[in-house]
C-alpha positions in Angstrom: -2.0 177.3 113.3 -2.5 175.6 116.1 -4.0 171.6 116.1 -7.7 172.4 117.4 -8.1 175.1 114.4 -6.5 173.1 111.9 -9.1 170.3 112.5 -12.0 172.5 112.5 -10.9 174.0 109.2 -10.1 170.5 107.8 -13.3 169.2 108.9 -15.1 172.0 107.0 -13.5 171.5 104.1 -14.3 167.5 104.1 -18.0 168.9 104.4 -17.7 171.0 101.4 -16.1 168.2 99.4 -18.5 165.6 100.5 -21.4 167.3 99.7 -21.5 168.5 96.0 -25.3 170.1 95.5 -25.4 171.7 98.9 -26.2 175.3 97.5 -28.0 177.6 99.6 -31.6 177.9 98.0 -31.0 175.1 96.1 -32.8 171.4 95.5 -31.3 169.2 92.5 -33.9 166.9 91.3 -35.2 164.1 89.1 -35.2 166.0 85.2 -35.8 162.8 82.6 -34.2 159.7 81.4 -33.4 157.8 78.3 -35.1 154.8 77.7 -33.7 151.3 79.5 -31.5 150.0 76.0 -29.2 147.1 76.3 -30.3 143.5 75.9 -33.7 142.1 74.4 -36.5 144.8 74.9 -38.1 144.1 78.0 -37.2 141.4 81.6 -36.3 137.8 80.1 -39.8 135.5 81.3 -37.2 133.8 83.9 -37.0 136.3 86.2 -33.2 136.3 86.6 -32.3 139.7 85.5 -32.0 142.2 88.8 -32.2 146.3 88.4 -30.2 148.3 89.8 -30.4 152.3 90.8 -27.7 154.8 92.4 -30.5 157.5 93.4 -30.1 157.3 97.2 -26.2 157.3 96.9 -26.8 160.2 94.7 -29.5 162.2 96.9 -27.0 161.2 99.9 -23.5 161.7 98.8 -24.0 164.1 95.8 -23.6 164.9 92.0 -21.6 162.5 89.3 -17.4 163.5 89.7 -16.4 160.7 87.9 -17.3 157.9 85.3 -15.5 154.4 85.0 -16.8 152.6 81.9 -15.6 148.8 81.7 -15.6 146.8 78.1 -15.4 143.4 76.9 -13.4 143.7 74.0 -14.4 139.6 72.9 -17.9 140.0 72.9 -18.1 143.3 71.9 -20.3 144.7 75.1 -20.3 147.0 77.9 -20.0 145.4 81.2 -20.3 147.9 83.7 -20.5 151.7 84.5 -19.2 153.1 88.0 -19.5 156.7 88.3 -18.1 158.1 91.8 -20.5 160.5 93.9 -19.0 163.3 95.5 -15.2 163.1 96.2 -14.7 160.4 98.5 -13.6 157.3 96.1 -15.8 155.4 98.8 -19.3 157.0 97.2 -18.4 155.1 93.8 -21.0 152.8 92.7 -21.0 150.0 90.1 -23.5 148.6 88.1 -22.0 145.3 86.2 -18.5 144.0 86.6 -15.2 145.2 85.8 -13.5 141.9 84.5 -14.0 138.5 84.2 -12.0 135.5 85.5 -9.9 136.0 82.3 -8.6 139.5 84.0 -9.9 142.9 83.5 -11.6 144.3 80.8 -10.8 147.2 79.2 -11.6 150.5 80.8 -11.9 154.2 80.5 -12.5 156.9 82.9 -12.9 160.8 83.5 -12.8 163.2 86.0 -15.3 166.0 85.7 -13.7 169.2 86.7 -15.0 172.1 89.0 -18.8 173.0 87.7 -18.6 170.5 84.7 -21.1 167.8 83.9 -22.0 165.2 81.7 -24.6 166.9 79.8 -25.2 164.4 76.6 -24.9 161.0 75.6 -24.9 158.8 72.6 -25.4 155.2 72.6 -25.8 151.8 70.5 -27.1 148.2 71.5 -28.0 145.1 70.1 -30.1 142.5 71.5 -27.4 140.7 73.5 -25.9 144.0 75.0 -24.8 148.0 75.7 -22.1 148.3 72.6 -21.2 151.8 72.7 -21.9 154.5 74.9 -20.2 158.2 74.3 -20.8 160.9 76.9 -19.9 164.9 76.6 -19.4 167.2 79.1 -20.3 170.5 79.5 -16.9 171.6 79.0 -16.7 169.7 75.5 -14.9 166.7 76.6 -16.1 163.1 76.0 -16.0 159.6 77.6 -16.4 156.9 75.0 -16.1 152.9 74.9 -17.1 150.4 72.7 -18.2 149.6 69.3 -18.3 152.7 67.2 -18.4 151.0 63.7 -21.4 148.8 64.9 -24.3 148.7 62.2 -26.6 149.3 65.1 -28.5 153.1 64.8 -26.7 155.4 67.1 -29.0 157.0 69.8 -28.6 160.3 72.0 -30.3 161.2 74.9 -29.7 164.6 77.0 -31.9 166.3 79.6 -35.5 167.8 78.9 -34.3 171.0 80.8 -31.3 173.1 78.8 -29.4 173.4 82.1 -29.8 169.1 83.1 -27.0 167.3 84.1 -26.7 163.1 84.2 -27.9 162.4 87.7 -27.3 158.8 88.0 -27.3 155.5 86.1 -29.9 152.4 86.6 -29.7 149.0 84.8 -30.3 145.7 84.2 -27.8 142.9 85.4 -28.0 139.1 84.6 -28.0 137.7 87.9 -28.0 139.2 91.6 -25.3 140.7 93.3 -24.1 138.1 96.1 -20.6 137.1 97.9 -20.2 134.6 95.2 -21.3 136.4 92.1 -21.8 139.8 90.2 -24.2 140.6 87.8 -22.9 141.6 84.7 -24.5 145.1 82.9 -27.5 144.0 80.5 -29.4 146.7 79.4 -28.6 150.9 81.2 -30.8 154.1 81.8 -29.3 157.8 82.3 -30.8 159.3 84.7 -31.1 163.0 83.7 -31.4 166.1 86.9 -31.7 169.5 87.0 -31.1 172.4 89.9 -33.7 174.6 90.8 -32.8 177.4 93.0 -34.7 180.1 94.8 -32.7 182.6 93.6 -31.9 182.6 89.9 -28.3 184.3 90.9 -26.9 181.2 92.2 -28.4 178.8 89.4 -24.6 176.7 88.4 -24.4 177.0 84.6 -23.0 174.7 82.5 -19.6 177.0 80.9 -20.7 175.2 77.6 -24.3 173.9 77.2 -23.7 172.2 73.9 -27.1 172.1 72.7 -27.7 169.0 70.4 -29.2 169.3 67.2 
């Protein structure tokens, strides 16, 4: 194969990787969410808590191929989520922090595989912080971190539409993200999306909807 042909067909493949919900007759939109749980119940009165939302890196890059979940083993509270959009590492996005000046915290990850999504979650928090989130794939695999044993009522949230998928994430942080500082994760959404397609033939279907109860 000679060099000119070899870059066209890599450069078509890049596009193809880069671009995960360009399907011909397609547009992947907004479904539901859960509610914003985490810390307290609504903005503290002074105004230092920042939100954060990964819609325009997912409208731009693509669909969720990979969740990082970050956890604070000490005080008992997720930190930060960082799911990666598309298949350039570049597209990941972080809300909260992944360690402390103590070192890292703890941290789990997974990488969704061909059609799969993350289709369900469960979830606990308190009033200082996120302490357990669980999510399941399509394909009937799960991410979890934290606090299962908390006393705190487990929650689930999936999408309004059988065939939704978790878009993206928003969330809460303590403080804003400068040079000299990063917020850590207060209170999280799930961002719940669904594709719609012209022609009902080229609809991707979860292998493995999983229905809750």
């Amino acid at each position: 194969m000679g060099a000119a042909a070899l870059l066209v067909r890599t450069a078509a493949l890049a596009s193809l990787l880069i671009v995960v919900t360009a399907t011909a007759g397609c547009n992947t939109i907004v479904d539901s969410s859960s509610h914003m749980f985490g810390a307290g119940l609504i903005q503290p009165h002074n105004n230092t808590w920042v939100t954060y939302t990964q819609e325009t890196v997912w409208k731009n890059k693509g669909d969720i191929t990979k969740v990082n979940l970050y956890y604070d083993e000490q005080t008992k509270c997720l930190k930060g989520v960082k799911p990666t959009f598309g298949y350039n590492s570049s597209n990941a996005r972080r809300i909260g922090v992944e360690g402390s000046p103590a070192g890292p915290y703890s941290s789990v990850d997974l990488k969704l595989q061909g059609t799969e999504q993350f289709i369900k979650a469960d979830y606990k928090f308190s009033t200082s912080c996120v302490q357990y989130l669980r999510l399941y794939t399509s394909r009937n695999r799960v991410l979890a971190v934290g606090n299962s044993d908390s006393s705190s009522p487990l929650l689930t949230t999936w999408p309004v539409t059988p065939k939704g998928f978790l878009g993206f994430f928003k969330g809460w942080t303590d403080v804003a993200n400068t040079g000299a500082q990063v917020g850590q994760l207060m209170q999280l959404q799930l961002v719940w999306a669904v594709r719609t397609c012209n022609d009902s033939s080229s609809t991707p279907t979860n292998p493995n909807p999983s229905a809750p109860p």
